[in-house]
DSSP file (Angstrom, degrees, kcal/mol; ACC not computed):
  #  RESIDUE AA STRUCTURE BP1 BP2  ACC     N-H-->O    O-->H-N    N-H-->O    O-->H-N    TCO  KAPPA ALPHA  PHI   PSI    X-CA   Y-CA   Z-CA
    1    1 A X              0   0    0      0, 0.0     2,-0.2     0, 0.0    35,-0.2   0.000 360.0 360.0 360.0 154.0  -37.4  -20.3   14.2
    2    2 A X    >   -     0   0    0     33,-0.1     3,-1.1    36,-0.0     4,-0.1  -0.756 360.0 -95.9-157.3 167.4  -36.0  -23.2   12.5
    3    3 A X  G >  S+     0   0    0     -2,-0.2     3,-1.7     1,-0.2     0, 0.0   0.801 120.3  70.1 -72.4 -33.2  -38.3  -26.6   11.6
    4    4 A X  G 3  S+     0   0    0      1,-0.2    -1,-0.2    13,-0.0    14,-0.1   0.443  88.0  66.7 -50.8 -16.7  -36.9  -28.2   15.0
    5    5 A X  G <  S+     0   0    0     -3,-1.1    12,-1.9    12,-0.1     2,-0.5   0.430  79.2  81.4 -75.5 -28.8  -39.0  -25.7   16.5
    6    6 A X  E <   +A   16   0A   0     -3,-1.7     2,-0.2    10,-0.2    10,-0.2  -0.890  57.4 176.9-107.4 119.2  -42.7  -27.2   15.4
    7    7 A X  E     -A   15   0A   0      8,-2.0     8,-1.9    -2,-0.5     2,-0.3  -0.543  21.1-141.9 -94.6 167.6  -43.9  -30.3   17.9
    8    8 A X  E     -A   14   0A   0      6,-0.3     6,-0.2    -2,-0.2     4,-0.0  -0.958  14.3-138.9-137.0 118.9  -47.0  -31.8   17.6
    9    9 A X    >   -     0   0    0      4,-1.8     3,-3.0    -2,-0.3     6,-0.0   0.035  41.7 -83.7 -62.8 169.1  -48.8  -32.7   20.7
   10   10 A X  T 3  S+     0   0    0      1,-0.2    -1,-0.1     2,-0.1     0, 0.0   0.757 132.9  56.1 -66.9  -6.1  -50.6  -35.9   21.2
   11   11 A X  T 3  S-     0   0    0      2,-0.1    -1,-0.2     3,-0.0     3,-0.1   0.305 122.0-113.5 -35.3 -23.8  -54.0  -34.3   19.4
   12   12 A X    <   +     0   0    0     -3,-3.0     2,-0.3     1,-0.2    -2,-0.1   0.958  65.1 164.7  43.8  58.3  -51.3  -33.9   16.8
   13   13 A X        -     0   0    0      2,-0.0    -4,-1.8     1,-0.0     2,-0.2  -0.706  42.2-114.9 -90.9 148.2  -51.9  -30.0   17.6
   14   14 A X  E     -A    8   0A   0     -2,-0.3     2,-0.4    -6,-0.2    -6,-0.3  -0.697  38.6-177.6 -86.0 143.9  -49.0  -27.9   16.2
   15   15 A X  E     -A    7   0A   0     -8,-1.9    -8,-2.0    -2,-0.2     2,-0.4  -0.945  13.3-140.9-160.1 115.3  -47.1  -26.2   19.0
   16   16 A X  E     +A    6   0A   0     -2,-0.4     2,-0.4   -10,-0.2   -10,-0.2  -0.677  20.9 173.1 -85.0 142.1  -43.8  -23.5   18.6
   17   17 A X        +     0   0    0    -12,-1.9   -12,-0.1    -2,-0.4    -2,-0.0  -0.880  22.7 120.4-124.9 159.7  -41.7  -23.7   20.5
   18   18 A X        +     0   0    0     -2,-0.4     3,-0.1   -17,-0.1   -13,-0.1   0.295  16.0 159.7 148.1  82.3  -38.0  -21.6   20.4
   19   19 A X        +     0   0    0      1,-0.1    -1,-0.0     2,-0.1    -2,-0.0  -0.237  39.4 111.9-120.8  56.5  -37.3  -19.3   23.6
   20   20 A X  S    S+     0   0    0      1,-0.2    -1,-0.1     0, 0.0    -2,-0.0   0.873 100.9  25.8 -80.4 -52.5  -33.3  -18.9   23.3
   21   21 A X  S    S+     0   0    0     -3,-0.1    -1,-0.2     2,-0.0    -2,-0.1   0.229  96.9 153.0 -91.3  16.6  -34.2  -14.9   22.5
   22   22 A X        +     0   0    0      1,-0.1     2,-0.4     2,-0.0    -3,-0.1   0.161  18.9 178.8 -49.5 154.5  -37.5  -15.2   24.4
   23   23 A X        -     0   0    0      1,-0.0     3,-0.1     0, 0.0    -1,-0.1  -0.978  36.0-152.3-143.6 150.0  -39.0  -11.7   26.1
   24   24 A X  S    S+     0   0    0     -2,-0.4     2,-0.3     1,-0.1     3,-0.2   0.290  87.3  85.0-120.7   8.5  -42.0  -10.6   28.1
   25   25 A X    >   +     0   0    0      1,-0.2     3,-2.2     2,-0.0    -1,-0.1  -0.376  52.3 148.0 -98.1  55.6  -41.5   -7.4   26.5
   26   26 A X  T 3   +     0   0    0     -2,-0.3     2,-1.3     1,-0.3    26,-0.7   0.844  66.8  59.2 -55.5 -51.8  -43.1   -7.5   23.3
   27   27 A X  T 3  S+     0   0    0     -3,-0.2    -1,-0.3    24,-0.1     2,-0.2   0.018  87.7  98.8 -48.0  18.0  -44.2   -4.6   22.6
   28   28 A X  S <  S-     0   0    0     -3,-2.2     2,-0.3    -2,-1.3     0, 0.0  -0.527  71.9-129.6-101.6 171.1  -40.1   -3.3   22.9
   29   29 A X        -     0   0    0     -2,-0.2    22,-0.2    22,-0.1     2,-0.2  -0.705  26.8-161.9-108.5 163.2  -38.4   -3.1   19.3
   30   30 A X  B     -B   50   0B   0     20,-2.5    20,-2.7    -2,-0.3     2,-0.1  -0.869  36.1-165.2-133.7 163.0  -35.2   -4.8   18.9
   31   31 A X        +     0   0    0     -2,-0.2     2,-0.6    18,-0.2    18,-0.1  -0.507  44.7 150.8-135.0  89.8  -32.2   -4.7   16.5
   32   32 A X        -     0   0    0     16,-0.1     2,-0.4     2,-0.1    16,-0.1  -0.984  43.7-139.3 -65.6  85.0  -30.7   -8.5   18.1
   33   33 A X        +     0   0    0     -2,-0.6     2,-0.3    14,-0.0    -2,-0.1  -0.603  52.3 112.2 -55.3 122.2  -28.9  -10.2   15.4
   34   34 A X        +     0   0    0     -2,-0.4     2,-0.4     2,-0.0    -2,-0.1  -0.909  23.8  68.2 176.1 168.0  -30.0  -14.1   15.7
   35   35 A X  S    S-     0   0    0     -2,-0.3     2,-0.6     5,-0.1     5,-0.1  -0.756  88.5 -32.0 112.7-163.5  -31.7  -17.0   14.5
   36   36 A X    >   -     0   0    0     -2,-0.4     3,-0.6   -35,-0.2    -2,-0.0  -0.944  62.0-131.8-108.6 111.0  -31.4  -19.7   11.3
   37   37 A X  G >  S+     0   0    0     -2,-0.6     3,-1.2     1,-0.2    -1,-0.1   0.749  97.9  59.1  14.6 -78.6  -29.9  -17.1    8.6
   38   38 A X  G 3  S+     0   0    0      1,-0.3    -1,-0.2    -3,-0.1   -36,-0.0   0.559 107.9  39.4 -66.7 -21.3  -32.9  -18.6    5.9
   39   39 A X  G <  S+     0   0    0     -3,-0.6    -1,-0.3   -38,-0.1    -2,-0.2   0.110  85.6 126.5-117.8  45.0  -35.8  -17.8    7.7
   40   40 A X    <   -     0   0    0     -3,-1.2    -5,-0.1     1,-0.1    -3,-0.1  -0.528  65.1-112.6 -73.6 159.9  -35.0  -14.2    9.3
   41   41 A X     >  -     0   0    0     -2,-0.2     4,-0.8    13,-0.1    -1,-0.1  -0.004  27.6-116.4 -88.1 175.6  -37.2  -11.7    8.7
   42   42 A X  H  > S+     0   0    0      2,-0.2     4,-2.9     3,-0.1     6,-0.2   0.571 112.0  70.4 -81.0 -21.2  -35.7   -8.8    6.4
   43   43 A X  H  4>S+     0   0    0      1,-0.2     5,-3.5     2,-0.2    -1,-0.1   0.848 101.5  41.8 -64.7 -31.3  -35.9   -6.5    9.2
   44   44 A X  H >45S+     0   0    0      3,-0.2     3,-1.6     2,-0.1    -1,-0.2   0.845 110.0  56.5 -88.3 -21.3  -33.2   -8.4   10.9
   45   45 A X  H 3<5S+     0   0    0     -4,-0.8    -2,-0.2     1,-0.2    -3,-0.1   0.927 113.2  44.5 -54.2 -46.0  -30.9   -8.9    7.6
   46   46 A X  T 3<5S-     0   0    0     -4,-2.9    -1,-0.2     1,-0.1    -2,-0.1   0.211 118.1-121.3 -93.5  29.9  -31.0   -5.1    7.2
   47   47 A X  T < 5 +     0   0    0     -3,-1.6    -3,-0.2     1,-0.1     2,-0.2   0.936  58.6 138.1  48.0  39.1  -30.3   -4.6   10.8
   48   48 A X      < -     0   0    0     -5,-3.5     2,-0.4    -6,-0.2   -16,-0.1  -0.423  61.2 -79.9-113.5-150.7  -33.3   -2.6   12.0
   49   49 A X        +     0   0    0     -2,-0.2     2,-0.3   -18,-0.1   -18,-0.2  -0.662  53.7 163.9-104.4 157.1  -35.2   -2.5   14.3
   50   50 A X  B     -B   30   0B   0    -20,-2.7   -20,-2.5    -2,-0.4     2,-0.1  -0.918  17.9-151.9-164.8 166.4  -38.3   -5.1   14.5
   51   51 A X    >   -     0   0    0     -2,-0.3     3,-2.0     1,-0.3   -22,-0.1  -0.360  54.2 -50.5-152.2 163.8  -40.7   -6.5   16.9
   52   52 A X  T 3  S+     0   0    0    -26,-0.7     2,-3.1     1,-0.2    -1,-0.3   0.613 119.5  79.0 -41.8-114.9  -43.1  -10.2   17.5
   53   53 A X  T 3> S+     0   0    0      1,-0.2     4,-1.2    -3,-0.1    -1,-0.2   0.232  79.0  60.6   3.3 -20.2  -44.2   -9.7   13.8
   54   54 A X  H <> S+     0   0    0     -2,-3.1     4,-0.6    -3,-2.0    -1,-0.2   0.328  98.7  62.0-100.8  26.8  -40.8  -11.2   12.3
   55   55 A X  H  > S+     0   0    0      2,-0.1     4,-1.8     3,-0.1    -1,-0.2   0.847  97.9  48.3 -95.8 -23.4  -41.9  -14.0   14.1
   56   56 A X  H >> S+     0   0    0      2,-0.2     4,-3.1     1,-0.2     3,-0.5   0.926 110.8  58.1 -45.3 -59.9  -45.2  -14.2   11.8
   57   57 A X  H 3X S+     0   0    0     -4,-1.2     4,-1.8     1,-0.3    -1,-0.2   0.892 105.1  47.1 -49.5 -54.5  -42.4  -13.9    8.8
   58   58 A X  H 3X S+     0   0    0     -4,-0.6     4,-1.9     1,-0.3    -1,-0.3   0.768 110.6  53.5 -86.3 -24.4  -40.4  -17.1    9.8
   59   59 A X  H <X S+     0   0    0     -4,-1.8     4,-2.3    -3,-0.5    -1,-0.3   0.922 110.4  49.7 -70.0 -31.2  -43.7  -19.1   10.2
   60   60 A X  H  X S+     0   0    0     -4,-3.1     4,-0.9     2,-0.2    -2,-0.2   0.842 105.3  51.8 -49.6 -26.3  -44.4  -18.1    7.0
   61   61 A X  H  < S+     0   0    0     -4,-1.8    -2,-0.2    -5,-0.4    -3,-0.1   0.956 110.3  49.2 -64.8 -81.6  -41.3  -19.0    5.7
   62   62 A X  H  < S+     0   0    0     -4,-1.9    -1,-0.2     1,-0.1    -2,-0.2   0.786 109.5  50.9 -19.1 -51.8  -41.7  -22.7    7.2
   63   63 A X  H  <        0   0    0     -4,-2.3    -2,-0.2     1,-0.2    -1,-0.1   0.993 360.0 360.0 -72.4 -61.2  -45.4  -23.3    5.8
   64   64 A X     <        0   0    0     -4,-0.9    -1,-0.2    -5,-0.2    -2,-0.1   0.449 360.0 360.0  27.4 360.0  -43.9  -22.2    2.5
């Protein structure tokens, strides 16, 4: 997730967007190297395995 990623609808509601890696298998772990390098999760710098949660990380990262 990258700042190109956050729209605002015409509400001016915040809305993510980013499905280049997209799944309907969430609940899978992954070790998939990708994404913007500065906001990856540490689970994917140290190559493990990780889940939806390092998507929680990289919106933190953004609000930041």
């Amino acid at each position: 997730m990258q700042p190109e990623n956050i729209l605002l609808d015409g509400a001016n509601n915040i809305k993510i967007c980013d499905l280049g890696w997209a799944t309907d298998k969430i609940q899978l772990k992954r070790k998939t190297f990708c994404g913007t390098y500065e906001y990856m999760a540490p689970e994917m710098v140290f190559d493990k395995e990780y889940d939806f949660s390092i998507d929680v990380w990289a919106v933190g990262i953004l609000l930041y």
